[in-house]
N, C-alpha and C positions, 0 to 999 in steps of 0.2 A: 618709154613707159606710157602706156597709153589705154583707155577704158575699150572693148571690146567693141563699145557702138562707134565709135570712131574706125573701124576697119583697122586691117591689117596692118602690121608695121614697113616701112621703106627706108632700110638703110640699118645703123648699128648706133649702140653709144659705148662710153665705158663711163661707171661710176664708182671713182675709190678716193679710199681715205676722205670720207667722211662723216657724219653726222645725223642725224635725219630724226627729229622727234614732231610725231603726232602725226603723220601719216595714216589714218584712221582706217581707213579703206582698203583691200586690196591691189596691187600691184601688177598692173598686167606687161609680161616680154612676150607679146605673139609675133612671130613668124619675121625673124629681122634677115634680115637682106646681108648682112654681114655677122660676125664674130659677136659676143655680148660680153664684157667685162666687169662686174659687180666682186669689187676686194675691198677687202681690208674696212669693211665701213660698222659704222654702231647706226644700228636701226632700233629707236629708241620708241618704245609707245604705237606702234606703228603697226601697218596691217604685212602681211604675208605676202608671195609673190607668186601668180599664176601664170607659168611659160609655155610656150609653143614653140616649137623649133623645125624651123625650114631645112628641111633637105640639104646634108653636105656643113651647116651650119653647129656653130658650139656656142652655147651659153655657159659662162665658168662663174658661178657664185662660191668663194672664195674668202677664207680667209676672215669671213664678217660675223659681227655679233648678233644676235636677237634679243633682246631683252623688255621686258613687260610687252607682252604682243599680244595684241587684240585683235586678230581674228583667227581663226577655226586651225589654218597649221602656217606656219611658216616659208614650206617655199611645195607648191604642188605641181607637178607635171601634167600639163592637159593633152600633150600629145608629143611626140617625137620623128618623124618622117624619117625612113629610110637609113642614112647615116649620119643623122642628127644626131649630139648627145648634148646633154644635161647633164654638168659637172658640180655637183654639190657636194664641196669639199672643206678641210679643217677648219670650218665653223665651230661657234660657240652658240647653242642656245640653252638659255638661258630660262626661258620660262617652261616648267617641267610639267605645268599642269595643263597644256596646250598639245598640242600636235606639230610637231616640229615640221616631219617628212611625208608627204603624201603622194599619192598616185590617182587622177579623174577620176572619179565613181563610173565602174561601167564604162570606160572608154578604151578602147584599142588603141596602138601603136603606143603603147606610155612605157616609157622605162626613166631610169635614173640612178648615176653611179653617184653614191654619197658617203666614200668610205672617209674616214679618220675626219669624223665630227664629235665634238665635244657637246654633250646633251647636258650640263650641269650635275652631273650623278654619277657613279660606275652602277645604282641598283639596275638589274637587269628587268626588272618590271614594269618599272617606270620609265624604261629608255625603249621597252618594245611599246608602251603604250604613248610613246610619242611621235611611231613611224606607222603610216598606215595606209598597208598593202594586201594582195593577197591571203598573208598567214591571219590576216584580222576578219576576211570577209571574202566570199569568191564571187564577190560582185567587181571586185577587184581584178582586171585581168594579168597584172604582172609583181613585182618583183622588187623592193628598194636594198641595193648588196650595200650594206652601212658596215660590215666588217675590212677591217679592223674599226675598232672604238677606243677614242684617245681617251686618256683616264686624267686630263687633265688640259686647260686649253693650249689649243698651238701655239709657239713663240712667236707666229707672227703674225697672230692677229691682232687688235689695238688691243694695247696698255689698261685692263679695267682695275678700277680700284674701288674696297671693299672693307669696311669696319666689321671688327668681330670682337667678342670682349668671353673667357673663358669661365665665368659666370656671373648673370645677368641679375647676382644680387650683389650688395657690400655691404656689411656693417657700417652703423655711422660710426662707433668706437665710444670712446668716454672722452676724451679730451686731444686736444691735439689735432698735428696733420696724419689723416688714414692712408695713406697710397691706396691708388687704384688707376690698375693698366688697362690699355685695350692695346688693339692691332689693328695696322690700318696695311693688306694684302695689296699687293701687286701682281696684277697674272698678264698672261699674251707679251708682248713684246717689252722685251726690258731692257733694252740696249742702250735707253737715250737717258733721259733726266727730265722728270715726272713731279711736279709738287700739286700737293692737295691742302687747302684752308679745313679747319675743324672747329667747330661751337661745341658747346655745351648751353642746353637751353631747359626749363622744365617742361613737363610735360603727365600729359593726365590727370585726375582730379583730386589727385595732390602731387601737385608739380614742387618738385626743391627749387629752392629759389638761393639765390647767391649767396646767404647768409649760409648754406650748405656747405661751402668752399675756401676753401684758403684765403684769405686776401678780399671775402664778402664780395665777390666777383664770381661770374661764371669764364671756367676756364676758356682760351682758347688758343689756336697757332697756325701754325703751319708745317705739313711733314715733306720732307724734303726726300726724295729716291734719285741716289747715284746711279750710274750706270750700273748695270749687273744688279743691282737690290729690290727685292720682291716681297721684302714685308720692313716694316718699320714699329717698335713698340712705344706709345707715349704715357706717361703718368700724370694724372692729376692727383689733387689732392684734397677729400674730402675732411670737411674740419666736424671733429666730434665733439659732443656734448653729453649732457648729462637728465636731458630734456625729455619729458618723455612726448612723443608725436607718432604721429599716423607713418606708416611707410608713406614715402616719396619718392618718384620717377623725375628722372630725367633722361635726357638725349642725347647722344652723342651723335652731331651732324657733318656728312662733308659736305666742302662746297668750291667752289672756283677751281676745277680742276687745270692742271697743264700740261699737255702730249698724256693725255691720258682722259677718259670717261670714266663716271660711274656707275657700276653698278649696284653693291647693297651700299648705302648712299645714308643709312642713319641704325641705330642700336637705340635701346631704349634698356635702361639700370635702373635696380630699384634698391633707395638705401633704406635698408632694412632698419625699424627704431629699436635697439638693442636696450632699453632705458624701461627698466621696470614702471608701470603707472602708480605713484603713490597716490592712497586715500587720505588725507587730513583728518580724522574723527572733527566733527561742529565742534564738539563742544571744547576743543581745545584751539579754536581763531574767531576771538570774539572781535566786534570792531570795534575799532583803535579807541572811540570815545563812547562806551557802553551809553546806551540810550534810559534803561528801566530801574527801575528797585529792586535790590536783595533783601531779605529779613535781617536785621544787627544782631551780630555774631561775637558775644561777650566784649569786654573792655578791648576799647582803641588802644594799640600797641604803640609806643613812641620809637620813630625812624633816628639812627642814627645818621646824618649826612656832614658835607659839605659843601659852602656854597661861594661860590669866587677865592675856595682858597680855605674860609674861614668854620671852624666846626660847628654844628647847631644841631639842636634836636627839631620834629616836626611829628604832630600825629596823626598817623594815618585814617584816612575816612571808611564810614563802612562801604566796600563797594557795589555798586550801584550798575546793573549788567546781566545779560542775559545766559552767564557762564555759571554755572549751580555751586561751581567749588571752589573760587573763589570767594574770599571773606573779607580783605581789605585792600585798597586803591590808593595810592600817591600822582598825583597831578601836578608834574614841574612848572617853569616858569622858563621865560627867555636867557635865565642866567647860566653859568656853567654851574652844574650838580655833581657831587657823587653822592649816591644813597646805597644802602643797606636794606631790605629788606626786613619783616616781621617770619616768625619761626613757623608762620601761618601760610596761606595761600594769598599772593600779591598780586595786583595788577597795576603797573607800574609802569608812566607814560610821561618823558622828561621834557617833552615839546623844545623848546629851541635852547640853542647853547650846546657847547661842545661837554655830556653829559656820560656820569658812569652809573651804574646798576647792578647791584648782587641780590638776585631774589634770596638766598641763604636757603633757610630748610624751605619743604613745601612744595607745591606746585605754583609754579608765578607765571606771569604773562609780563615779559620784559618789554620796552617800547623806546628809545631812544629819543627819538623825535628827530629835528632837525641838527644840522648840525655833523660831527664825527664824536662818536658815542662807544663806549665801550658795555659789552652786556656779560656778568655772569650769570648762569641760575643757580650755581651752588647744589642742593642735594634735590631729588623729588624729580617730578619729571616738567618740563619747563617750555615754553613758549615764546620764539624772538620774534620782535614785529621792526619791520620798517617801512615808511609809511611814506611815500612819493605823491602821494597825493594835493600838499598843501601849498607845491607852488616852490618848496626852500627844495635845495641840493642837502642828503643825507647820507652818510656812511657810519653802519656800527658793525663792528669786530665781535661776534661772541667766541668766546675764550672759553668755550667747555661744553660743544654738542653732542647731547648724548645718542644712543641710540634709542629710538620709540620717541625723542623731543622733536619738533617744528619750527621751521621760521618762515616767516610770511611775508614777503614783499606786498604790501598794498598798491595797488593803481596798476600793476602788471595785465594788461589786455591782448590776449592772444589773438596775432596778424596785425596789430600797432603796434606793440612794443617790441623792444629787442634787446636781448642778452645774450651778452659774451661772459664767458669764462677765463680767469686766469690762477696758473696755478702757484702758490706762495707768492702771493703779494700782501699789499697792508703795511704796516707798521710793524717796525723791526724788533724782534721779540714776541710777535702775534702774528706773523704770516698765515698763508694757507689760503685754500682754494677762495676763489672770491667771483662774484656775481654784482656784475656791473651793467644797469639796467636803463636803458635808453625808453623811460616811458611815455611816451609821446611821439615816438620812432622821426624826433627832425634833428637828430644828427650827436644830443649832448645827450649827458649820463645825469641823471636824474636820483637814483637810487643805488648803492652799494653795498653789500653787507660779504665780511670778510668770515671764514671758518677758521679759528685759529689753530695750527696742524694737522689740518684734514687737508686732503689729495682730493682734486676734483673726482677723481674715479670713483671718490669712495660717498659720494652723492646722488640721489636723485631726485628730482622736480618735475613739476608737470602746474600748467596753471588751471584756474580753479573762478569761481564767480561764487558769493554768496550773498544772496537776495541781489543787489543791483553793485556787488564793488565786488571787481574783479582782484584777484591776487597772482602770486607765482607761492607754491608751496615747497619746501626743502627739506629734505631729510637723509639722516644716513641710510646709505643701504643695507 
């Protein structure tokens, strides 16, 4: 192989079974003194090849791949002497949008037999627009006979292998592991035993990211081809939520291949977010420790509760907050609480201690505080807060969400934090879907709040910012 300004070739080579990536340039086989034998090889990235052929003399290109090839056609005949031939044969090319087969522009003595080659296609359009001869131009003085055309590549050219996935979207799902298959193809020579390594990585600008996947991992392995076997199918498994987010892409990559090259070499899936976006109305997530004045809203009502056990009454203050419909406010202490709610509209926030809450009639704004906390709202339409923010570990159960009610994780910051789903967990006799919330995403759970006999499917969230505190907001669907 040799550049033009170099003169004529003296002698022969053969090059088979192998390899060849980045070869930019063209290719020159002029005029060899013996025999030429190019088999069996992957010409990866790589330029096209321009032959002459001496007199009496065969060049046999054979049997080899083309793929991503950067210049004008793949293999051209400049001239042929007498009873020279040019054997271009059960090839694979592979780049469709190139010029595969050509013949000198304007040159004499050119011919080339290049029957039973595989062009990536059976379209008849696109495979005459990749050989270019006379029938294109009769600047052309001859002739490329490509019939017969293999409709799939030859057994014995190398081993290419190829991911393919039969649709390039997936639901995330609501909860759980989603199955989802691809294909990883084997074509040309399949006699031996062939393995290929596979990633899953994200990708685009919103890449999924491990928390996508089973196991908060991106998948990955190894596909293994016995003799005789030409396609292999693998599952991953994408883990669903109830979250509402942007479509995300990922990648399915091969890599480290063995007795075997690649060719489509990565896929790209987009898991489609199947999760309704809920809105929060303001005026039902007020924060956790209202700031302003209400106007006082007839006689303070007296709270029935408990406090370590022991029965007491308490009256509730007016509240004081930038929520218009509620009327009165209870403010616990670090001790364990049960209270009772006013027939009115409560806001009701038990701060530490393992604390219970029934707003009763009304619209209430529940709040457990630290601690594990149990919340009812009783009748009205009702409000659950938990509130990650103050540093203490929190989990509260509510035992009655309605449809058109909210709960509001406080300190939930979307791309820091992290929530996982689990379905009927909690305390026995109040299970049910549950959101356990890693805010500060370094590895503990910070936040939990359980739905008592709700099915995560039958939730959805989306998180939320109001003025400078971020939340996660929840509701039935």
């Amino acid at each position: 192989m040799l550049n033009p300004a170099m003169g004529t070739g003296y002698g022969s080579f053969s090059l088979k079974d192998s390899e060849l990536n980045g070869l930019q340039n063209y290719i020159y086989v002029l005029y060899p003194k013996q025999d030429v034998d190019i088999e069996r090889n992957v010409f990866r990235n790589s330029g096209g090849f321009t032959v002459g052929v001496s007199n009496g003399k065969t060049v046999n290109i054979k049997n080899n791949v083309f793929i991503d090839q950067t210049t004008y056609f793949a293999v051209e005949n400049l001239v042929v002497y007498d009873t020279a031939k040019l054997l271009v044969q059960y090839n694979s090319f592979l780049s469709t949008d190139k010029v595969a087969l050509a013949l000198a522009y304007q040159a004499t003595d050119v011919a080339m037999i290049a029957d039973h080659n595989w062009f990536g296609t059976v379209d008849p359009a696109i495979i005459n627009a990749m050989v270019m001869d006379r029938n294109d131009s009769l600047n052309y003085t001859g002739f490329i006979s490509v019939d017969p055309i293999l409709t799939a590549p030859d057994p014995n050219t190398p081993s290419m292998l190829s991911v393919s996935v039969d649709s390039a979207i997936v639901d995330e799902g609501s909860v759980g592991a989603n199955p989802f298959t691809f294909t990883v193809t084997r074509t040309g020579d399949s006699s031996g035993v062939s393995t290929v390594a596979y990633t899953v990585v994200g990708s685009g600008s919103a890449a999924a990211n491990p928390a996508d996947f089973v196991g908060n991992a991106f998948p990955s392995g190894v596909v293994h081809f016995a003799a005789g076997e030409s396609s292999k199918t693998v599952t991953i498994q994408i883990a669903g939520d109830i979250d509402y987010e942007p479509d995300e892409t990922f990648s399915i990559v091969l890599s480290s291949p063995v007795q075997a090259a690649l060719e489509r070499s990565s896929v790209n899936v987009v898991i489609r977010n199947d999760d309704v976006q809920p809105t929060p109305p303001v005026e039902t997530t007020p924060t956790p420790q209202p700031p302003a004045d209400n106007p006082h809203v007839g006689a303070a009502p007296l709270l029935e509760r408990y406090v370590d056990g022991r029965a007491d009454r308490v009256t509730a203050s007016v509240y004081e907050g930038p929520v218009t419909y509620l009327q009165w406010q209870h403010l616990g202490d670090e001790r364990g609480e049960v209270i009772a709610g006013s027939s009115g509209n409560d806001f009701i926030n038990l701060f530490g201690g393992d604390d219970a809450a029934s707003g009763g009639d009304g619209d209430d704004v529940l709040d457990g505080g630290t601690g594990s906390n149990f919340l009812s709202g009783g009748s009205g339409q009702d409000t659950f807060f938990v509130d990650g923010r103050g540093g203490g570990v929190t989990w509260s159960t509510v035992t009655d969400l309605e449809k058109g009610e909210w709960a509001t994780i406080w300190g939930f910051r979307e791309g820091v934090s992290k929530l996982t789903w689990q379905d009927m967990s909690g305390t026995d006799g109040f299970k049910g879907a549950t959101a356990f919330c890693d805010l500060d995403g370094n590895g503990s759970i910070d936040a939990a709040m359980t739905f008592a006999g709700v099915a995560v499917s039958a939730l959805m969230s989306a998180s939320w910012t109001m003025g400078d505190s971020p939340y996660l907001a929840i509701t039935l669907k």
